[in-house]
FIKOLZA-1660 file (N, C-alpha, C; in steps of 0.1 Angstrom, whole numbers, plus 5000, padded with zeros to 4 digits):
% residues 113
   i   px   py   pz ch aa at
   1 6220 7555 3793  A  X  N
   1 6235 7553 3791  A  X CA
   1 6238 7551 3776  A  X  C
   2 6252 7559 3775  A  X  N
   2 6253 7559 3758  A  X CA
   2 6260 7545 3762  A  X  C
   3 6262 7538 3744  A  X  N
   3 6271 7527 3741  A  X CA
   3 6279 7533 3724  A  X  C
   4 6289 7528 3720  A  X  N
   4 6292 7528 3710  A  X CA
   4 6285 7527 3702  A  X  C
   5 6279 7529 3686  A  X  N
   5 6272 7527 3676  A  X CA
   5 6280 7521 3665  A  X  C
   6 6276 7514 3657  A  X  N
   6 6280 7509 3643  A  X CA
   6 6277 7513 3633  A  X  C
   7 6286 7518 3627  A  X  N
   7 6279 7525 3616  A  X CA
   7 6283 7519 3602  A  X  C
   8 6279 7522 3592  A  X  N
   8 6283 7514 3579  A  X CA
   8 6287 7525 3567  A  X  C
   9 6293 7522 3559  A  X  N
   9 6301 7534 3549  A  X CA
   9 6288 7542 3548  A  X  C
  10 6277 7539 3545  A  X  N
  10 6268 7546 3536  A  X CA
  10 6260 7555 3548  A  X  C
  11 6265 7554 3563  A  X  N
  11 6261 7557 3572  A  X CA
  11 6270 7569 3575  A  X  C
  12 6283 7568 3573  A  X  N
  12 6293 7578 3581  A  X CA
  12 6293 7593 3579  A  X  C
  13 6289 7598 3562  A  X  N
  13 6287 7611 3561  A  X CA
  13 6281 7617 3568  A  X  C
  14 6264 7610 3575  A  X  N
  14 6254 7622 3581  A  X CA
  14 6260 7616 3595  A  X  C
  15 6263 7606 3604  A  X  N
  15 6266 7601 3612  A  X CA
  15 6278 7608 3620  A  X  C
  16 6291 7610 3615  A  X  N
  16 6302 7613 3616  A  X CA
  16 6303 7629 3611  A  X  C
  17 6305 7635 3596  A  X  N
  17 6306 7642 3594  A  X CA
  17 6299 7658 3595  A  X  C
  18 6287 7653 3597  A  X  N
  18 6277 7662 3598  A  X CA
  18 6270 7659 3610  A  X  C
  19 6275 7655 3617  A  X  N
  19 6276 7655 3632  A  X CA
  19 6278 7671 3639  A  X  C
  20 6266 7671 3645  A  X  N
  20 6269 7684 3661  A  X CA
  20 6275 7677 3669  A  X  C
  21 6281 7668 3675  A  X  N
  21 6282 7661 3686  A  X CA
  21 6296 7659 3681  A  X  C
  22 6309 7657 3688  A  X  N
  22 6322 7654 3681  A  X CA
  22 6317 7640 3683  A  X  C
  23 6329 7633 3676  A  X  N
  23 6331 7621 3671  A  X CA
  23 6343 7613 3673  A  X  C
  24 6344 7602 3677  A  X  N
  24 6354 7598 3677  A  X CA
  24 6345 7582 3671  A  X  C
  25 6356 7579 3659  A  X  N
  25 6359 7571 3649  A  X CA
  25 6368 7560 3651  A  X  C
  26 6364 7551 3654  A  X  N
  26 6370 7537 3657  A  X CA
  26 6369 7525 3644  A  X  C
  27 6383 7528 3637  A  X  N
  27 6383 7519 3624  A  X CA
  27 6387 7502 3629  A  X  C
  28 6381 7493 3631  A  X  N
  28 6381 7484 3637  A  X CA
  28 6381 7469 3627  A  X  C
  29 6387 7452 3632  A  X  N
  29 6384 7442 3625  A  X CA
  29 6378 7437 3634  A  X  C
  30 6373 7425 3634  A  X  N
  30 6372 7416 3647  A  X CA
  30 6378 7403 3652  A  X  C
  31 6393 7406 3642  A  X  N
  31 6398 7396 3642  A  X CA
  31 6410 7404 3649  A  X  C
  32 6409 7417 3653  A  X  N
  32 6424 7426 3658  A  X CA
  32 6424 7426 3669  A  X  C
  33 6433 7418 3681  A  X  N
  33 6433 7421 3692  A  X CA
  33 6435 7434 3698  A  X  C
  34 6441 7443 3692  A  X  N
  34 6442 7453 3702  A  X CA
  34 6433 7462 3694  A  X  C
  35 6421 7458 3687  A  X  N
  35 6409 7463 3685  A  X CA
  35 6404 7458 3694  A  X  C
  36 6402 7445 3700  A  X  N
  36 6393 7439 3712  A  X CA
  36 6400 7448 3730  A  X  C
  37 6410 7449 3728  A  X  N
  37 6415 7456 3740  A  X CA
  37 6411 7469 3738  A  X  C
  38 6412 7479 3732  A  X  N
  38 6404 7494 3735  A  X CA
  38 6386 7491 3735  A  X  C
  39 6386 7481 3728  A  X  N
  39 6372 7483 3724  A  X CA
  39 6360 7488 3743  A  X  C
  40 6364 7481 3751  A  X  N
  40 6358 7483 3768  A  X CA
  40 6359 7498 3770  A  X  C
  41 6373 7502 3765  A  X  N
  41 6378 7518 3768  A  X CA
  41 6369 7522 3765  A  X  C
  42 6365 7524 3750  A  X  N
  42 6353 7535 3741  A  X CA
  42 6343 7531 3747  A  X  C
  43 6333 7518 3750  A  X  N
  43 6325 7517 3755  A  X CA
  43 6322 7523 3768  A  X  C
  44 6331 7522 3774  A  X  N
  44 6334 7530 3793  A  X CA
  44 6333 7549 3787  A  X  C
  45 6343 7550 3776  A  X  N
  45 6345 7567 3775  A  X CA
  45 6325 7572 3770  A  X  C
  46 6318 7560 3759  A  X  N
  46 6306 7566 3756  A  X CA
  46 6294 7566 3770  A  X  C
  47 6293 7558 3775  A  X  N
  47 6288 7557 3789  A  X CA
  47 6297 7571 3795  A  X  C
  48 6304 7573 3799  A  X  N
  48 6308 7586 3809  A  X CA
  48 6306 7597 3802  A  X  C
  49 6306 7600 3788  A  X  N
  49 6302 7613 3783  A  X CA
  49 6293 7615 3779  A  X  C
  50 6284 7600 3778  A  X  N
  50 6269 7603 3772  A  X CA
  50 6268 7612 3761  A  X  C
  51 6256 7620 3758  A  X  N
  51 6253 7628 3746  A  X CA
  51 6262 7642 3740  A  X  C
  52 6274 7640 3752  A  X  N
  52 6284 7650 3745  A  X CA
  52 6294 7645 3736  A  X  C
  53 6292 7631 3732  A  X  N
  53 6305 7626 3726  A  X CA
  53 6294 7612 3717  A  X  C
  54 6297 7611 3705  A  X  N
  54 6291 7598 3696  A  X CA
  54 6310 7591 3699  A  X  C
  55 6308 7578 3696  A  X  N
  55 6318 7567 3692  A  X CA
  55 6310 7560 3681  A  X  C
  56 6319 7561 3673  A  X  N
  56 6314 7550 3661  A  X CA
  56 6321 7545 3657  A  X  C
  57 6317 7530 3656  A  X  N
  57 6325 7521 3651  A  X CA
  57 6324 7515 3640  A  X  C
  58 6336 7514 3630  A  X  N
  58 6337 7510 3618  A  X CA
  58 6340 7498 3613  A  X  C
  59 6332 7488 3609  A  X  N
  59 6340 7473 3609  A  X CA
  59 6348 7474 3596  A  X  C
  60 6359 7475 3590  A  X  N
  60 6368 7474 3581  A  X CA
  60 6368 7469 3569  A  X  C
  61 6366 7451 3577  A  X  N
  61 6367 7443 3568  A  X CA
  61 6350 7443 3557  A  X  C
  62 6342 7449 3567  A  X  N
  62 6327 7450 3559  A  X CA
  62 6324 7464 3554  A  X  C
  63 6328 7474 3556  A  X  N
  63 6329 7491 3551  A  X CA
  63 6341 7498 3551  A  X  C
  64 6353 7493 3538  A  X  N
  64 6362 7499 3538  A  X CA
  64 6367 7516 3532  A  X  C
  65 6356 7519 3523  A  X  N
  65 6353 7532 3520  A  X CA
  65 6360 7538 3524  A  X  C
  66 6353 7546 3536  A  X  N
  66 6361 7556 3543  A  X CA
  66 6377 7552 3551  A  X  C
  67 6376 7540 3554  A  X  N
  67 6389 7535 3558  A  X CA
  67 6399 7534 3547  A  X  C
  68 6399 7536 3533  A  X  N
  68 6408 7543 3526  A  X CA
  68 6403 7555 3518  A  X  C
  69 6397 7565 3522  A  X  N
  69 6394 7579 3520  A  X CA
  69 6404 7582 3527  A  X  C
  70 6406 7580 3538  A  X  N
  70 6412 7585 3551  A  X CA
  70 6424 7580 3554  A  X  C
  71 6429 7573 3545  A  X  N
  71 6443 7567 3545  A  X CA
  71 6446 7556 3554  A  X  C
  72 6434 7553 3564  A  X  N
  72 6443 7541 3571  A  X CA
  72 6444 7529 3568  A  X  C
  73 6460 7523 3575  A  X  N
  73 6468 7517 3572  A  X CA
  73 6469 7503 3585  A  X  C
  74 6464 7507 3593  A  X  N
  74 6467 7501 3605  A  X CA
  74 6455 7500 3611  A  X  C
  75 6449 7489 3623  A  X  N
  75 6442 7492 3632  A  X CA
  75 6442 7487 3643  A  X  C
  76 6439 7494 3651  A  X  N
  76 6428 7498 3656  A  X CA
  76 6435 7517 3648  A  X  C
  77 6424 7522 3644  A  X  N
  77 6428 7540 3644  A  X CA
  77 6416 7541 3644  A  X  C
  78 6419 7553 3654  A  X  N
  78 6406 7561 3659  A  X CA
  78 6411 7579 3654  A  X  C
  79 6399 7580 3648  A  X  N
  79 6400 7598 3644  A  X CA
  79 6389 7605 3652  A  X  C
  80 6395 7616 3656  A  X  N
  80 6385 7629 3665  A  X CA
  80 6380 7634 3656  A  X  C
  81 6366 7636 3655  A  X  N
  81 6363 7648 3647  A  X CA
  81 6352 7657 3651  A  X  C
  82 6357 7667 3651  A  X  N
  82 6348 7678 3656  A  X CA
  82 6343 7690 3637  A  X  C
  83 6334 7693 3639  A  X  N
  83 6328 7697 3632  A  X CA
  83 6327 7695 3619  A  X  C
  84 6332 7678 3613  A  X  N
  84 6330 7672 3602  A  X CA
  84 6349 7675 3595  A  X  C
  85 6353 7677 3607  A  X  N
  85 6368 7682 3607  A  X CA
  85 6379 7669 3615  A  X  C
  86 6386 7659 3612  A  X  N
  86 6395 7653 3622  A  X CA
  86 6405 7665 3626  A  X  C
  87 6407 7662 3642  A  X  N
  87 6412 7670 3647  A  X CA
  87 6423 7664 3649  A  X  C
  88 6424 7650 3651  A  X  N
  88 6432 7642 3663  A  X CA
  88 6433 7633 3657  A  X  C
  89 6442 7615 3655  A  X  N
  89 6439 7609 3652  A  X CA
  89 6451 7595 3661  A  X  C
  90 6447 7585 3667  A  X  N
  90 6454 7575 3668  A  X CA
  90 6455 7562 3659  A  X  C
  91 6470 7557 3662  A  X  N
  91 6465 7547 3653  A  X CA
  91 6473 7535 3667  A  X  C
  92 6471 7523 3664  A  X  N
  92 6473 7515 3675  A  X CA
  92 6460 7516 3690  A  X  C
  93 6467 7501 3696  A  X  N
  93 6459 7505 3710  A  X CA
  93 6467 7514 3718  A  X  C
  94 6462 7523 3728  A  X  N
  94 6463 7531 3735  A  X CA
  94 6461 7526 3748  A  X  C
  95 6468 7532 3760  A  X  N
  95 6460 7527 3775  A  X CA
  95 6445 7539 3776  A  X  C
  96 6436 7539 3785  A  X  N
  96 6427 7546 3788  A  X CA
  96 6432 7559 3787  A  X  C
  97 6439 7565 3798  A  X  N
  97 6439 7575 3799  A  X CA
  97 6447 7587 3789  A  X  C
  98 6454 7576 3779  A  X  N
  98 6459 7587 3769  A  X CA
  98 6446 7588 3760  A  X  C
  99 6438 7575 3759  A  X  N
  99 6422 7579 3747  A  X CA
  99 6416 7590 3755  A  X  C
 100 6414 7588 3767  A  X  N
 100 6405 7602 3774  A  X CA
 100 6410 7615 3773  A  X  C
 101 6431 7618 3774  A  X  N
 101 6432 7627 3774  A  X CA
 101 6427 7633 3758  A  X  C
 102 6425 7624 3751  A  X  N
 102 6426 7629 3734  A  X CA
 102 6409 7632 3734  A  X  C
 103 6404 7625 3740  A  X  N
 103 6387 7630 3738  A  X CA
 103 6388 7643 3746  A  X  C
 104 6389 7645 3756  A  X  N
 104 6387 7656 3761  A  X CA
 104 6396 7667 3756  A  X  C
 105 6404 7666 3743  A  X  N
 105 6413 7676 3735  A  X CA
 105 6399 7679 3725  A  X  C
 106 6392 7669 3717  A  X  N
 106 6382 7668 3713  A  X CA
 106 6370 7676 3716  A  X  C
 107 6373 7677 3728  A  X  N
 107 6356 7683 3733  A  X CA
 107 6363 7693 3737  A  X  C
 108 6369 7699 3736  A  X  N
 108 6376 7713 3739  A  X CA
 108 6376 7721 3729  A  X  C
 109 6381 7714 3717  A  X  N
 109 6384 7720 3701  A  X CA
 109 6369 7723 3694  A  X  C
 110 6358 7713 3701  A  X  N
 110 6342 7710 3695  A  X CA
 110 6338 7721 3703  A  X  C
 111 6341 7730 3714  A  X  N
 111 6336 7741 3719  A  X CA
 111 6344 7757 3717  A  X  C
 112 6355 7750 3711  A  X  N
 112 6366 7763 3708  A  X CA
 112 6371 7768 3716  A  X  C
 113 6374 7761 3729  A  X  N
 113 6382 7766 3739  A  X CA
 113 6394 7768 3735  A  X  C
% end
């Protein structure tokens, strides 16, 4: 069973970018509640797609790097990225089934349907 992974700035280029597998990018604190409310979601979406989908998670307040490469402003934001490419990106919490429909836009775009 997959679980979310952690990854740290110096991690995300080979991790994220240079990723075969899409990605979805969870820029996170631990002090953000509605970072604590999706957080079950990603863990439920990495468990149900297993090895077709990574989730990584970003802690903010300890690897802000990419979290201003990438301009965010807010969090919880989560970016899709399929082939070292964001495809998709939210920012706020989401209910489930709008994050799933966006992952499965994700794994659609990562196969070129």
């Amino acid at each position: 069973m997959q679980t979310a992974i952690h990854i740290t700035d110096a991690e995300f280029e080979t991790t994220v970018l240079k990723s075969t597998t899409p990605v979805v990018v969870d820029f996170w604190a631990p002090w953000c509640t509605p970072c604590k409310m999706i957080a079950p979601v990603l863990e439920k979406l990495a468990a149900e797609y297993g090895d077709k989908l990574i989730i990584a998670k970003v802690n903010t307040d300890e690897n802000p790097e990419w979290a201003m490469k990438y301009g965010v402003q807010g969090i919880p934001t989560l970016l899709f990225v399929a082939h070292g490419k964001v495809v998709d990106h939210q920012v706020g919490a989401a209910n489930a089934s709008a994050i799933q429909a966006r992952v499965d836009k994700l794994l659609r775009v990562a196969v070129g349907a």
